[in-house]
C-alpha positions as CSV (number, residue, x, y, z in Angstrom):
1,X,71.7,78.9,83.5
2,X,74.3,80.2,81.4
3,X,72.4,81.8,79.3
4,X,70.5,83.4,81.4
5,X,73.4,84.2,83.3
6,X,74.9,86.5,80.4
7,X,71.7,87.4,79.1
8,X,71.7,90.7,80.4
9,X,75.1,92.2,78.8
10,X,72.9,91.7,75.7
11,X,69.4,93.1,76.8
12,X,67.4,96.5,76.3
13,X,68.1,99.1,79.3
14,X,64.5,98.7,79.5
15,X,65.2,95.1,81.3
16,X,67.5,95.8,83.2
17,X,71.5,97.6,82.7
18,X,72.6,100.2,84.0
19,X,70.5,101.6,87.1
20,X,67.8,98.8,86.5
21,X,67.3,96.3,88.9
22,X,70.1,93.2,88.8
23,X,69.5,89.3,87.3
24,X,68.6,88.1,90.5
25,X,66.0,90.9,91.9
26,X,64.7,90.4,87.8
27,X,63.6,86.6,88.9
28,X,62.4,87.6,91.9
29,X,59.8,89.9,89.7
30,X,58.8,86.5,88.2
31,X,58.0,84.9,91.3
32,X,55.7,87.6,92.9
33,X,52.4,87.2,90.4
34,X,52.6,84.1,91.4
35,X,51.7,84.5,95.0
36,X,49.8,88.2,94.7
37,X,50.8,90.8,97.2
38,X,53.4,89.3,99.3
39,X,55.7,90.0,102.0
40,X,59.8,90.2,103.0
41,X,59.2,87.2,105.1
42,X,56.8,85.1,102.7
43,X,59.0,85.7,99.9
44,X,61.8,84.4,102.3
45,X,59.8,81.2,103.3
46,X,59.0,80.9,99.6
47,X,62.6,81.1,97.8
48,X,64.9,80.9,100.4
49,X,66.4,84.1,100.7
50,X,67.7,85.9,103.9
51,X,65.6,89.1,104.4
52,X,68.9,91.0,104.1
53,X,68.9,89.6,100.2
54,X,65.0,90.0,99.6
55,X,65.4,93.6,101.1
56,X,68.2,94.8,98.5
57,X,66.2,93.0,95.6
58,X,62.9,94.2,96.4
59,X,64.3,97.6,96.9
60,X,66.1,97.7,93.4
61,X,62.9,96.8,91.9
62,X,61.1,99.5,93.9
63,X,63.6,102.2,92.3
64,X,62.6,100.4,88.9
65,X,58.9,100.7,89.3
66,X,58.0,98.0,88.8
67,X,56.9,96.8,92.5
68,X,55.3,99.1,95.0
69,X,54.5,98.3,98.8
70,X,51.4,98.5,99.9
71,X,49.6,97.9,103.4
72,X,49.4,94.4,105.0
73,X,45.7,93.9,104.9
74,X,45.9,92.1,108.4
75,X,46.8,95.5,109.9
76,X,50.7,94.4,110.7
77,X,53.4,96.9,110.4
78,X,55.4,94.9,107.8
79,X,54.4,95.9,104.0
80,X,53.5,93.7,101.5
81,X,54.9,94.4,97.3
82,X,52.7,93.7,94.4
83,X,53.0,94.4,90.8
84,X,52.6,97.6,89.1
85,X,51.5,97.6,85.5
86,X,55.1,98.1,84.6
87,X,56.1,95.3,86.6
88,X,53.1,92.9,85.2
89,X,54.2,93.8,81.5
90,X,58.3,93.9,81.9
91,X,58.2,90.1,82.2
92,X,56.5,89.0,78.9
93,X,58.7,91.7,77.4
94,X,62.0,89.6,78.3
95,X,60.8,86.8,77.2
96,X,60.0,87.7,74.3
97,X,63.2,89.2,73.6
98,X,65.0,86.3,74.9
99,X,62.8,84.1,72.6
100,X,63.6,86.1,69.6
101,X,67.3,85.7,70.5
102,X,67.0,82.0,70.7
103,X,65.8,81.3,67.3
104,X,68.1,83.7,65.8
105,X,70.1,81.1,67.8
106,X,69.0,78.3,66.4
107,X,67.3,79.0,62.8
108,X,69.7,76.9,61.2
109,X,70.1,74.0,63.6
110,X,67.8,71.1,62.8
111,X,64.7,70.6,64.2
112,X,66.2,67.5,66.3
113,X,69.1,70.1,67.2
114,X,66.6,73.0,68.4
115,X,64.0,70.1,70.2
116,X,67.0,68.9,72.0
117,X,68.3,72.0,73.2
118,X,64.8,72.8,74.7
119,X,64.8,69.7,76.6
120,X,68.0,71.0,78.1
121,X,66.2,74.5,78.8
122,X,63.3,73.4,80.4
123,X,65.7,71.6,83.2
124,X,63.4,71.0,86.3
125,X,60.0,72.8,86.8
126,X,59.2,75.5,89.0
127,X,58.8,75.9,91.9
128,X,60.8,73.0,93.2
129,X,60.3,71.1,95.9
Protein backbone atom coordinates (compact mmCIF):
# COMPACT_ATOMS: atom_id res chain seq x y z
CA UNK A 1 0.00 0.00 0.00
CA UNK A 2 2.71 2.22 0.46
CA UNK A 3 4.14 1.80 -2.51
CA UNK A 4 1.49 2.26 -4.34
CA UNK A 5 0.57 5.07 -2.37
CA UNK A 6 3.74 7.22 -3.53
CA UNK A 7 3.97 5.58 -6.76
CA UNK A 8 2.62 8.34 -8.52
CA UNK A 9 5.20 11.31 -7.53
CA UNK A 10 7.41 8.96 -9.59
CA UNK A 11 5.29 8.03 -12.66
CA UNK A 12 5.07 9.22 -16.44
CA UNK A 13 2.33 12.22 -16.90
CA UNK A 14 0.99 9.69 -19.16
CA UNK A 15 -0.34 7.74 -15.82
CA UNK A 16 -1.53 10.07 -14.26
CA UNK A 17 0.21 13.83 -12.68
CA UNK A 18 -0.78 16.75 -13.26
CA UNK A 19 -4.36 17.08 -14.90
CA UNK A 20 -4.57 13.06 -15.14
CA UNK A 21 -6.97 11.36 -13.19
CA UNK A 22 -5.94 10.73 -9.22
CA UNK A 23 -4.60 7.22 -7.46
CA UNK A 24 -7.88 6.32 -6.53
CA UNK A 25 -10.07 7.07 -9.82
CA UNK A 26 -6.55 5.03 -11.51
CA UNK A 27 -7.88 1.76 -9.48
CA UNK A 28 -11.15 2.30 -10.24
CA UNK A 29 -9.88 1.97 -14.21
CA UNK A 30 -8.69 -1.48 -13.04
CA UNK A 31 -11.88 -2.60 -11.78
CA UNK A 32 -14.13 -1.75 -14.77
CA UNK A 33 -12.82 -4.62 -17.49
CA UNK A 34 -13.59 -6.65 -15.05
CA UNK A 35 -17.33 -6.19 -15.03
CA UNK A 36 -17.71 -4.66 -18.88
CA UNK A 37 -19.89 -1.68 -19.26
CA UNK A 38 -21.01 -0.73 -15.85
CA UNK A 39 -22.88 1.75 -14.08
CA UNK A 40 -22.59 4.65 -11.02
CA UNK A 41 -24.67 2.44 -8.89
CA UNK A 42 -23.06 -1.12 -9.85
CA UNK A 43 -19.72 0.14 -9.42
CA UNK A 44 -21.16 1.43 -5.98
CA UNK A 45 -22.64 -2.02 -5.04
CA UNK A 46 -19.28 -3.46 -6.37
CA UNK A 47 -16.50 -1.36 -4.40
CA UNK A 48 -18.21 0.41 -1.96
CA UNK A 49 -18.09 3.82 -2.88
CA UNK A 50 -20.83 6.60 -2.33
CA UNK A 51 -22.04 7.77 -5.86
CA UNK A 52 -20.80 11.25 -4.80
CA UNK A 53 -17.01 9.44 -4.81
CA UNK A 54 -17.71 7.16 -8.03
CA UNK A 55 -19.12 10.44 -9.79
CA UNK A 56 -15.74 12.59 -9.17
CA UNK A 57 -13.59 9.40 -10.17
CA UNK A 58 -15.37 8.44 -13.12
CA UNK A 59 -15.56 11.93 -14.21
CA UNK A 60 -11.60 12.50 -13.83
CA UNK A 61 -11.19 9.51 -15.92
CA UNK A 62 -13.72 10.77 -18.49
CA UNK A 63 -11.47 14.13 -18.85
CA UNK A 64 -8.52 11.50 -19.23
CA UNK A 65 -10.12 9.49 -22.01
CA UNK A 66 -9.86 6.78 -21.01
CA UNK A 67 -13.69 5.83 -20.06
CA UNK A 68 -16.58 7.11 -22.08
CA UNK A 69 -20.37 6.70 -21.15
CA UNK A 70 -22.44 5.10 -23.19
CA UNK A 71 -26.33 4.14 -23.15
CA UNK A 72 -27.78 1.60 -20.67
CA UNK A 73 -28.83 -1.09 -23.00
CA UNK A 74 -32.10 -1.65 -20.77
CA UNK A 75 -33.32 1.77 -22.00
CA UNK A 76 -32.81 3.54 -18.27
CA UNK A 77 -31.75 7.06 -18.15
CA UNK A 78 -28.59 6.31 -16.05
CA UNK A 79 -25.29 5.77 -18.39
CA UNK A 80 -23.21 3.06 -18.13
CA UNK A 81 -18.80 3.68 -18.65
CA UNK A 82 -16.64 1.26 -20.57
CA UNK A 83 -13.20 1.35 -21.66
CA UNK A 84 -11.73 3.14 -24.51
CA UNK A 85 -8.73 1.79 -26.22
CA UNK A 86 -6.73 4.23 -24.19
CA UNK A 87 -8.24 3.12 -21.10
CA UNK A 88 -7.77 -0.81 -22.04
CA UNK A 89 -3.94 -0.15 -22.72
CA UNK A 90 -3.08 2.61 -19.87
CA UNK A 91 -3.27 -0.28 -17.28
CA UNK A 92 -0.64 -2.79 -18.63
CA UNK A 93 1.38 0.39 -19.21
CA UNK A 94 1.67 1.05 -15.30
CA UNK A 95 2.36 -2.12 -14.56
CA UNK A 96 4.85 -2.43 -16.50
CA UNK A 97 6.49 0.64 -15.35
CA UNK A 98 5.86 -0.24 -11.83
CA UNK A 99 7.44 -3.65 -12.53
CA UNK A 100 10.45 -2.23 -13.99
CA UNK A 101 10.78 -0.08 -10.91
CA UNK A 102 10.56 -2.98 -8.66
CA UNK A 103 13.44 -4.91 -9.94
CA UNK A 104 15.60 -1.90 -10.18
CA UNK A 105 14.34 -2.27 -6.57
CA UNK A 106 15.43 -5.39 -5.89
CA UNK A 107 18.24 -6.49 -8.43
CA UNK A 108 20.59 -6.88 -5.80
CA UNK A 109 18.53 -8.35 -2.94
CA UNK A 110 18.60 -12.16 -2.90
CA UNK A 111 16.37 -14.29 -4.43
CA UNK A 112 14.87 -15.27 -0.82
CA UNK A 113 14.86 -11.29 -0.20
CA UNK A 114 12.90 -10.49 -3.58
CA UNK A 115 10.49 -13.97 -3.08
CA UNK A 116 9.70 -12.61 0.26
CA UNK A 117 8.83 -9.24 -0.56
CA UNK A 118 6.35 -10.58 -3.18
CA UNK A 119 4.60 -12.55 -0.67
CA UNK A 120 4.13 -9.30 1.15
CA UNK A 121 2.82 -7.59 -2.24
CA UNK A 122 0.41 -9.97 -3.15
CA UNK A 123 -1.38 -9.31 0.36
CA UNK A 124 -5.07 -10.64 -0.09
CA UNK A 125 -6.63 -11.31 -3.48
CA UNK A 126 -9.10 -9.34 -5.33
CA UNK A 127 -11.91 -8.82 -5.10
CA UNK A 128 -12.46 -9.48 -1.49
CA UNK A 129 -15.12 -10.74 0.06
Amino acid sequence: MPLGRRSHLHAPRARGGAGGPDRSACVLLTRIPMHGPTSIGQLSDAFGPDASTLHRQTAALLRSGVVERIPDPDGVIAREFRLTEEGERRPAADRSYSIGGLRRIMEHRSPADATRFVDLLEGRPWPRS
